[in-house]
C-alpha positions as CSV (number, residue, x, y, z in Angstrom):
1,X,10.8,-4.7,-9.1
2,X,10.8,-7.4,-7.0
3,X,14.3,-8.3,-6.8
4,X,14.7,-4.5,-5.7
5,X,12.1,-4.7,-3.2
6,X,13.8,-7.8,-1.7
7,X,16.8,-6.4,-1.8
8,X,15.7,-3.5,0.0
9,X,14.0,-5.9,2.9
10,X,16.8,-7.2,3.9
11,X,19.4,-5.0,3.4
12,X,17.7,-1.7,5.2
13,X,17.8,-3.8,8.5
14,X,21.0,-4.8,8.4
15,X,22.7,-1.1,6.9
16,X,20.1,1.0,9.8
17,X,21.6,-1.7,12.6
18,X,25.2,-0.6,11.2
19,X,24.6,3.4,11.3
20,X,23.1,3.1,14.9
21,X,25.6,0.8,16.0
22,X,28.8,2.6,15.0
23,X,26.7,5.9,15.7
24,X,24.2,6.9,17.7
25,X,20.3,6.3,17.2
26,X,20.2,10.4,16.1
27,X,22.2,9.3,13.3
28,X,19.9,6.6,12.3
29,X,16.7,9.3,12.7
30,X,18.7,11.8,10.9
31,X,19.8,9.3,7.3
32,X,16.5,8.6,8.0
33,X,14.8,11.8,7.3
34,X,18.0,12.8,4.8
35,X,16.8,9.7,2.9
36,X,13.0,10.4,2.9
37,X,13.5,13.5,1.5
38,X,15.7,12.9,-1.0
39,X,13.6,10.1,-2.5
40,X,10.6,12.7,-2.1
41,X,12.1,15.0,-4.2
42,X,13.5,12.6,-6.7
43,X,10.3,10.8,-7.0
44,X,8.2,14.3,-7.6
45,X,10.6,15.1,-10.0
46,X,10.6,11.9,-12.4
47,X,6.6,12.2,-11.6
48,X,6.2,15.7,-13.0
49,X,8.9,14.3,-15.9
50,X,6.4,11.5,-17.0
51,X,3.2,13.7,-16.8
52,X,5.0,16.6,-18.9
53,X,6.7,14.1,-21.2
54,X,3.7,11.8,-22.0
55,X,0.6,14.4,-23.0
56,X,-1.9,11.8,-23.2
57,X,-1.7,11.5,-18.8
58,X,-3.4,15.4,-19.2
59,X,-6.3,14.3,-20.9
60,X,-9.1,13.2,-18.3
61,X,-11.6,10.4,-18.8
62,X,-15.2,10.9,-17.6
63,X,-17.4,8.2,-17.2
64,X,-20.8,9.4,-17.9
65,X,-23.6,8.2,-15.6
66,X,-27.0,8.7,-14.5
67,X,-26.1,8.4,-10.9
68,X,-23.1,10.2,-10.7
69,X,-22.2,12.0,-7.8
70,X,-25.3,10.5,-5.5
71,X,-25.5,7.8,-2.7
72,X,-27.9,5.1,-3.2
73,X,-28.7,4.1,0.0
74,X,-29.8,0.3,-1.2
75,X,-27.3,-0.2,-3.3
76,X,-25.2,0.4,-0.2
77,X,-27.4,-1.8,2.2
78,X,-27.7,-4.9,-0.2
79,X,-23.7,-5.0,-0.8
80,X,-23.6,-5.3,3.5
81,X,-26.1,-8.0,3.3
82,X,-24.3,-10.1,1.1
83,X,-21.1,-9.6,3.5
84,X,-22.6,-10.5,6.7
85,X,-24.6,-13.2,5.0
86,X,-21.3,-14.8,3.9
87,X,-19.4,-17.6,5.4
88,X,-16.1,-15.7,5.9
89,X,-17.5,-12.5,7.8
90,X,-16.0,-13.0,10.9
91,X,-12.5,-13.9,9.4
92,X,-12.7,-10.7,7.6
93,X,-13.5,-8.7,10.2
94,X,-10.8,-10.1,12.0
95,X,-8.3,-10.0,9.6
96,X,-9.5,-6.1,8.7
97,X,-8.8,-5.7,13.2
98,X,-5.4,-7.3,12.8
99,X,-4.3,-5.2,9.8
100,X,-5.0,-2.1,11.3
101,X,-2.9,-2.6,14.4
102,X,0.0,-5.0,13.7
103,X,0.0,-6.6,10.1
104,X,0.8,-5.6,6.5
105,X,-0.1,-7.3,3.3
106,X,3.4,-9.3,2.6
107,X,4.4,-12.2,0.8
108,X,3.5,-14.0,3.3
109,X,0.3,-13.0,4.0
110,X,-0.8,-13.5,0.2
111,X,1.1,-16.9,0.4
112,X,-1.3,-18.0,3.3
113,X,-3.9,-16.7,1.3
114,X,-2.8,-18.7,-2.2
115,X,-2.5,-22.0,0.7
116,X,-6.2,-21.5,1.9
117,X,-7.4,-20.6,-1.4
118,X,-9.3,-17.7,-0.1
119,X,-8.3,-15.6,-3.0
120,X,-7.7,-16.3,-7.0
């Protein structure tokens, strides 16, 4: 998968700079959209395939629990405590503001992450 998934990176750019080049940038929105939909419908399809084909994904799992379905209120104020009593709050916050407008989780973002040792 990840072979595809690089693949893909670097090829999209260079085949979408191709169509809008030798067409027009309609062209580009347009295998665009013709692309999005046919993987929509493919994917659906080899979804409902799987879920027919493999009975045991029908059956549903219920956890039982004595609070189920309520809010507990402390539960819910002592997990904030512990983040805003921790050392990296502010990074997170930040990060959390920076991913939201202009970043995505990447190989490169979990590489920095491996190099600073924040996670694993």
């Amino acid at each position: 998968m990840t072979t595809i998934d690089l693949t893909t990176n670097i090829l999209a750019p260079l085949v979408m700079g191709q169509i809008i080049t030798f067409g027009s940038p309609l062209a580009g929105t347009v295998f665009i959209g013709a692309w999005n939909l046919i993987s929509l419908i493919v994917e659906y399809y080899l979804l409902h395939w799987i879920y027919v084909n493999i009975p045991a994904l029908a059956e549903k799992e219920f956890k039982k629990d004595d609070s189920e379905g309520r809010w507990n209120i402390r539960e819910t104020m002592n997990a904030w405590k512990a983040y805003f009593n921790h050392r990296i709050r502010f990074a997170g916050i930040g990060f959390a503001l920076l991913f939201i407008t202009v970043m995505g989780f990447d190989s490169i973002t979990f590489g920095r992450q491996n190099l600073a040792k924040i996670v694993g």
